[in-house]
Each structure stands twice: as C-alpha cells, then as structure tokens.
C-alpha positions as CSV (number, residue, x, y, z in Angstrom):
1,X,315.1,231.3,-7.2
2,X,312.5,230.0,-5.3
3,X,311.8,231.1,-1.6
4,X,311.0,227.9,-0.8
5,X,314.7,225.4,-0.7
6,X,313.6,222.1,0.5
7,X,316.3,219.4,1.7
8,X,316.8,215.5,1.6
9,X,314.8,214.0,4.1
10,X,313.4,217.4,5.3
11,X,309.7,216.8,6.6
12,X,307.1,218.7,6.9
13,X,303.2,217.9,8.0
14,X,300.0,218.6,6.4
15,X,297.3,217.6,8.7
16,X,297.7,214.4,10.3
17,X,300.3,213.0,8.0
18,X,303.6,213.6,7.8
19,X,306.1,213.4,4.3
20,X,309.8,213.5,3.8
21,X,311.6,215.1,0.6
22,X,312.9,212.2,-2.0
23,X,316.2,213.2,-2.6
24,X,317.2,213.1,-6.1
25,X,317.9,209.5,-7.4
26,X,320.5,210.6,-10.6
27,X,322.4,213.2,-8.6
28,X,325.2,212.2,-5.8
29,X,324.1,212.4,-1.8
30,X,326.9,214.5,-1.5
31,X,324.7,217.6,-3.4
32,X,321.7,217.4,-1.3
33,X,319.5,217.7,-4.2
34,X,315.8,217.0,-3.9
35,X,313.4,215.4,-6.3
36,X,312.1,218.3,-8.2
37,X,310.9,218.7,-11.8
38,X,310.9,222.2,-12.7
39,X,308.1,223.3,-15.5
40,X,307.5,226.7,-17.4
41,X,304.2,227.2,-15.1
42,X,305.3,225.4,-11.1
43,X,308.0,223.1,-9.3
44,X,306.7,219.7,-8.6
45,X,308.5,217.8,-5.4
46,X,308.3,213.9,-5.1
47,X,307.5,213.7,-1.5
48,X,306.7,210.4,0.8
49,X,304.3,209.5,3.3
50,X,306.2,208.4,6.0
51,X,304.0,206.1,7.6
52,X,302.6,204.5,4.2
53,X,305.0,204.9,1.4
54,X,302.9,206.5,-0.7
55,X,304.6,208.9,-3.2
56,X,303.2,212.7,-3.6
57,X,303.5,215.4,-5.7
58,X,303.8,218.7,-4.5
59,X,303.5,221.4,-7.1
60,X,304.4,225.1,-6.0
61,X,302.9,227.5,-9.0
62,X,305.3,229.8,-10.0
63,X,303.4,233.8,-9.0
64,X,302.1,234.5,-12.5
65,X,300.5,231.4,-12.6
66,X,298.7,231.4,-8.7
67,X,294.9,233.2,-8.5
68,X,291.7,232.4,-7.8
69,X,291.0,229.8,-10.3
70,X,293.3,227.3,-9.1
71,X,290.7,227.0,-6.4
72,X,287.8,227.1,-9.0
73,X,289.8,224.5,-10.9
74,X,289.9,221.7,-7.5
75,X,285.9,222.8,-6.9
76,X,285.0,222.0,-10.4
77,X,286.6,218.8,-10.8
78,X,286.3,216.8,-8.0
79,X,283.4,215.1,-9.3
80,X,285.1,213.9,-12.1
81,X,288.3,212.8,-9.6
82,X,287.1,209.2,-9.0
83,X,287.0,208.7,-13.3
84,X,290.2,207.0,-14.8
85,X,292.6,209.1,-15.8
86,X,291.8,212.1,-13.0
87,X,294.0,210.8,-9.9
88,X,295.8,214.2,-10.2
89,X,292.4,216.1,-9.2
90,X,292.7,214.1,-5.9
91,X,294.3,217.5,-4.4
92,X,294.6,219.3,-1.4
93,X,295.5,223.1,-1.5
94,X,297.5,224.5,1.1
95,X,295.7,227.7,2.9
96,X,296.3,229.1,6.0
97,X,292.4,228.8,6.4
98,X,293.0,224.8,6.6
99,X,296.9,224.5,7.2
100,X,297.5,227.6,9.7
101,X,300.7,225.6,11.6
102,X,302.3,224.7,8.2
103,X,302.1,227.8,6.6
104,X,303.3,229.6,9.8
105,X,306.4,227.5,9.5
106,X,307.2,227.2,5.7
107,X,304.9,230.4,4.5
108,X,306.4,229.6,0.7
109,X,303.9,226.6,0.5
110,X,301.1,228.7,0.8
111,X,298.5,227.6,-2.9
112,X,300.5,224.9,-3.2
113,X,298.9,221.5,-4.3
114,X,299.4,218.2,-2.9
115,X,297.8,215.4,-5.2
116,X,299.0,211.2,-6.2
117,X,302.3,211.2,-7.7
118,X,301.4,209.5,-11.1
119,X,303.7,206.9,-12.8
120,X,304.7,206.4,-15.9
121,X,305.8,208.5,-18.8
122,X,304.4,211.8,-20.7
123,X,303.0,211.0,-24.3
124,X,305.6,213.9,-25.8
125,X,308.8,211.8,-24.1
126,X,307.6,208.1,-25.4
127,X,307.4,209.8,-28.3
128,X,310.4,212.3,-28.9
129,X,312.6,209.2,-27.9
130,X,312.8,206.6,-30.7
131,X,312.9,203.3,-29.3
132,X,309.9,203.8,-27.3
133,X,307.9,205.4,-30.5
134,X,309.6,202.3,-32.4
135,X,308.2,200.2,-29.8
136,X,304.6,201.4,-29.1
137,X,302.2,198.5,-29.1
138,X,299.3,198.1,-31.6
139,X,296.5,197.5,-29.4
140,X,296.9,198.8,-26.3
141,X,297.3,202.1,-28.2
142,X,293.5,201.8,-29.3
143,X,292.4,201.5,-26.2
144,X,294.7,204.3,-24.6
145,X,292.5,206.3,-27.7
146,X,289.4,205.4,-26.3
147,X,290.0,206.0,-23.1
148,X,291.4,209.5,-23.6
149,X,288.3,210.1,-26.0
150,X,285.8,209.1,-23.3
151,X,287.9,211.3,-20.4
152,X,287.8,214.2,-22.8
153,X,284.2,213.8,-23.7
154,X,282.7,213.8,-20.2
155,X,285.2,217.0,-19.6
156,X,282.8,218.8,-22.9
157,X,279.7,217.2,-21.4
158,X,280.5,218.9,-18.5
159,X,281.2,222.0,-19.3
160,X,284.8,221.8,-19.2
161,X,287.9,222.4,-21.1
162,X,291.4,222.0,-19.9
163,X,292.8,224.1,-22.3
164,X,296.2,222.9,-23.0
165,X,295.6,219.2,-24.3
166,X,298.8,218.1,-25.4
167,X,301.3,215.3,-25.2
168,X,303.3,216.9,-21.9
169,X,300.2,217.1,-20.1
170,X,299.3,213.4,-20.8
171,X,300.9,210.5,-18.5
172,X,300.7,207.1,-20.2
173,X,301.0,204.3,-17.2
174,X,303.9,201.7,-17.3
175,X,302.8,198.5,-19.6
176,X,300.7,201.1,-21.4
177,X,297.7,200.6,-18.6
178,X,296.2,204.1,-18.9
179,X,296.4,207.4,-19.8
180,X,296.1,210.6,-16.8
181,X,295.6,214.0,-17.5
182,X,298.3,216.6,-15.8
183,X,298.1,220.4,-15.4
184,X,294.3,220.9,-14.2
185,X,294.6,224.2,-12.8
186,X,294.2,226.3,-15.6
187,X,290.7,225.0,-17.0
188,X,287.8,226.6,-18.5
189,X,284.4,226.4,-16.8
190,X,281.0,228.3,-16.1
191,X,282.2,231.3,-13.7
192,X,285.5,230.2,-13.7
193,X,287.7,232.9,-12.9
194,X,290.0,233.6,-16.0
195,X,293.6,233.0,-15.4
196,X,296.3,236.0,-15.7
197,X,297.4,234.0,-18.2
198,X,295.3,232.5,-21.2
199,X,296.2,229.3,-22.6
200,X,297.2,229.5,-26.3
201,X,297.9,226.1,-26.4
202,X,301.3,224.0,-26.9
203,X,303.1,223.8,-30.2
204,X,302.0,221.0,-32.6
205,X,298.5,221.3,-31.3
206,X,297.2,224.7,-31.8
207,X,294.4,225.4,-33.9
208,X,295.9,228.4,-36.4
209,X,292.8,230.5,-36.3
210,X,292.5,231.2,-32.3
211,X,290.4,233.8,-30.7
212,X,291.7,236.7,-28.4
213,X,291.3,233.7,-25.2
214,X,293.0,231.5,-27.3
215,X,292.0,227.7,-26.1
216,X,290.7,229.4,-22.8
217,X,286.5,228.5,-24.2
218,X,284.4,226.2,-24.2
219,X,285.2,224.4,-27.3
220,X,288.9,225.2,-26.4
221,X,289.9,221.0,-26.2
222,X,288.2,220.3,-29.6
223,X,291.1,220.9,-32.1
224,X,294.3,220.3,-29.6
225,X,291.9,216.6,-28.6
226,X,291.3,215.5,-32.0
227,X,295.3,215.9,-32.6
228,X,296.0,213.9,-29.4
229,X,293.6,211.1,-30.2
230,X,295.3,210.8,-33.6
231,X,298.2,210.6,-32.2
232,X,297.6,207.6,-30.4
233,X,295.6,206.3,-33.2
234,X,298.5,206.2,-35.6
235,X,301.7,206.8,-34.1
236,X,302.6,203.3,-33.8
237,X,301.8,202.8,-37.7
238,X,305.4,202.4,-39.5
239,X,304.3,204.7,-42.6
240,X,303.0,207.2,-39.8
241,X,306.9,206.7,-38.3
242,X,308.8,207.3,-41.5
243,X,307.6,210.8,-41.2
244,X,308.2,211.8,-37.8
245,X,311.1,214.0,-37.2
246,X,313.6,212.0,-35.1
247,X,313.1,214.1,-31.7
248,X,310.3,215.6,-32.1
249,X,307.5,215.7,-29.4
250,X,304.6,215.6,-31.5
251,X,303.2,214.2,-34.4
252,X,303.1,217.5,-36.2
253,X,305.6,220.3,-36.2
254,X,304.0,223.7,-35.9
255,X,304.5,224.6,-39.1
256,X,302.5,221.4,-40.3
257,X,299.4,222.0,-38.3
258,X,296.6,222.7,-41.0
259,X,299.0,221.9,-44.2
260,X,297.1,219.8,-46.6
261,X,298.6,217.3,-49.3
262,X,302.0,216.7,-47.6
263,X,303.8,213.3,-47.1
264,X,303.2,213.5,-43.4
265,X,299.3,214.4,-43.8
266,X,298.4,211.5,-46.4
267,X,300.3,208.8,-44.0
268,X,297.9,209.8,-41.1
269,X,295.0,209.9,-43.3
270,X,295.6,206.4,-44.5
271,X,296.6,205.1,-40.9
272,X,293.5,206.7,-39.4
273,X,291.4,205.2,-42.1
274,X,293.1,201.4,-41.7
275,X,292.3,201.6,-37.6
276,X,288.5,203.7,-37.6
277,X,287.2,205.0,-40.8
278,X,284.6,207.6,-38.9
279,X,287.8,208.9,-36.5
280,X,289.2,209.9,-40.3
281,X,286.5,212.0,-41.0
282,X,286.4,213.3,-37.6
283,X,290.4,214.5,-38.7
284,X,289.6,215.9,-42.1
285,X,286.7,218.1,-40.0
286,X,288.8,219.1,-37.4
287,X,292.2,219.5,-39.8
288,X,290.4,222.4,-42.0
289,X,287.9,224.0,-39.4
290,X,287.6,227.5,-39.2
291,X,288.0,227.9,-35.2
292,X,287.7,226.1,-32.3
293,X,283.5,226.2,-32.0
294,X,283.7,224.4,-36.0
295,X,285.8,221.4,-35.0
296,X,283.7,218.4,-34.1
297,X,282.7,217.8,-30.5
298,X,284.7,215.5,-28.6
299,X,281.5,213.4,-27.7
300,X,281.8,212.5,-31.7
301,X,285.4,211.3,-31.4
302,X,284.2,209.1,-28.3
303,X,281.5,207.6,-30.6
304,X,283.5,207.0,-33.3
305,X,286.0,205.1,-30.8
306,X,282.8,203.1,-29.7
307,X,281.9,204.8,-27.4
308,X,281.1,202.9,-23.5
C-alpha cells in the first residue's frame, strides 16, 4: 500500500492553486474511494482546480520507477510540449526545492507529477472492446496515422525515443480528434540518465531481436512505431477485423510479431497496400529487420503519410 491515502474532497495546494480529490464516479459515496487508476509503473489521481474546473492528473511513480531521469525526461521535452499530442509534458514535479510547504505536509508526494488530465480513450481499450473496433471510422483514422507519424518523427529528429510506444500509452480524443502520447518519463535522450529499469517494450509490439537496453536507444521507437501506425492504418479494415482475436489489445499477439505468410499478416499487407502503398513497404522493412537500428526511420513513415 501506498503511504500516500488521499480522501474525497481532500485538498491540497501546489503553489498558488488549490485542487480537491474527484471521488470515484462508479463506486458508492459511502466507500470514500478516490479517482485513481493504478498502473504497473505509478498511481494517477484525477484531481480539480478549485477555482477553474480544470481536471489534473497526479501520477505518484511507484519507488523502482522514481530517479533522476524523470527530471531529465520534463527538461528534454518541454520544447516539444506546445506540439499536438504532448499536453501530458505540460508537468510540474513536486520537490521540496520548489514545493517546501506541500511536501512538509504530505511528504509521499514528493517526484510526483502534476500534468492536463487527457480525455478520451487508450488505443489498446477501443480496440480490445469490439463495438468500438467494429466502429472505428475510416478517415479520421488516416489522419489519427498521420498525426502520430509526424509526433513520432519530430521525437527521432530530435533525438528522442519514448521507448514503450504502444497502444496503452496512446490516448485517442473523443470524436476521434487526436491522438496524445502517455508515459513520458522513461525516454531515451543524449545524457539521459538510464532508468533502473530498461524498457523492453509492451507485448504485441516488441521487436524479437532486442539488444541488452532493450528499446531504451536511439532507434528504440522504430519497430514498436511502425506497428502502432499500422495499426491505425488498417484496423478499421473488415478483412484486417476478421483476424483480430476478440479481446485482444493489439493487432498482433506476441507470438505473431515477425511471423510471415499467416492469415493475419497477408490481411494487413493488403489493407496497408489499399490505404498507402509506400507505408506497405515501410511494413515489410520493419516486419523482417534485423534490430531496432535496421527498421526504417520514423521520418520515412511521416513521408509516406504525406508528410506536413
């Protein structure tokens, strides 16, 4: 358990604003539970400005996860923070350097992050449920592609790599508006400090051939990316459908990553090839590389999207 057991309604203040805890909205007052989604890596609390209305999200790492990277992580990407798709790099971290009357009162909060609470749905629950993956919209999905393809790209260009692209780290917006990237703290980036724990990636999207820092590299988005795009490129195609396992979170199961001549493989080949002939060849490249550094640069996949 946790040291630190916020209430409903319990309020606490980080500089000049003050926030109150959501309580839960499935659970009965009567439990006193608070709006908390509880991950493999931190606890995220919805939280409220109480002046403006504006929903938070505080995420408390969980110790194995905390160091000095998380710090790296805020300093590298806040010039990227104003792009689409970056609101949750609009943070604050909690240190007694900047927070000393907080952190005397609630010392549990101290490296936690305060950033936009971001609506909408992860890619890996539209798709594990299947009305939503029965009902995912042609076009907007394109452009979804190409926006994640340009986000991704600027990340390389810069030097960059998240290191665990996958569908539970993607938010797509209500009325399919926009895609947002989640999880920024445990990115790769010149001097970064490397985490306690390397990222080996998320199942469905690991490249099978990964070096002793796993996707913790430079070129550690390239194979896990190319999946994601395609995913959005052909997972509202009704062939692509008929092979999806009816719960499953991604397009591939683990044990299908790399496979060639399979059902599953030959209807995303011909999807990919009816929406953007050049993002298919871009797959095949990516699909039998031998490591991360051989898989085509994200840049390419941008193009290929056209670019802009």
């Amino acid at each position: 358990m946790h040291a630190f057991q916020p209430t409903p309604e319990m309020l606490i203040t980080v500089g000049t604003a003050t926030y109150r805890f959501v309580p839960h909205p499935l659970l009965p007052p009567e439990l006193a539970e608070v709006m908390v989604i509880e991950g493999s890596e931190a606890l995220i609390y919805q939280i409220q400005d109480v002046r403006s209305g504006e929903l938070l999200a505080l995420k408390l790492l969980k110790d194995p996860y905390q160091g000095p990277h998380i710090a790296y992580s805020l300093a590298a990407l806040a010039p990227l923070a104003a792009l689409p798709g970056m609101r949750a790099a609009q943070r604050l971290l909690l240190t007694p350097a900047r927070y000393p009357a907080l952190l005397a009162d609630q010392p549990a909060l101290a490296g936690a992050l305060l950033s936009p609470w971001l609506p909408g749905m992860t890619w890996a629950s539209l798709l594990a449920q299947p009305a939503s993956r029965a009902a995912l919209p042609h076009a907007p999905m394109l452009r979804l592609a190409q926006q994640t393809a340009r986000l991704l790209a600027t990340w390389e260009a810069a030097d960059l790599a998240h290191t665990d692209i996958a569908g539970g780290n993607v938010i797509i917006a209500p009325d399919f508006a926009g895609v947002a990237l989640l999880d920024l703290e445990r990115i790769y980036g010149p001097q970064a400090p490397m985490p306690t724990r390397l990222s080996l990636g998320s199942p469905g999207y690991q490249h099978p051939r990964l070096g002793a820092q796993g996707q913790w590299c430079a070129a550690g988005d390239r194979f896990a990316g190319a999946l994601l795009l395609t995913e959005l490129l052909v997972c509202a195609a009704a062939p692509v459908q008929a092979q999806l396992h009816p719960e499953a979170e991604t397009l591939f199961l683990p044990h299908e990553v790399a496979a060639l001549d399979t059902p599953k493989w030959s209807a995303v080949r011909d999807a990919l090839w009816a929406r953007c002939p050049d993002a298919l060849t871009l797959f095949d490249l990516a699909w039998t590389s031998a490591d991360l550094d051989d898989c085509p640069p994200l840049a390419a996949w941008h193009e290929a999207l056209g670019g802009g």
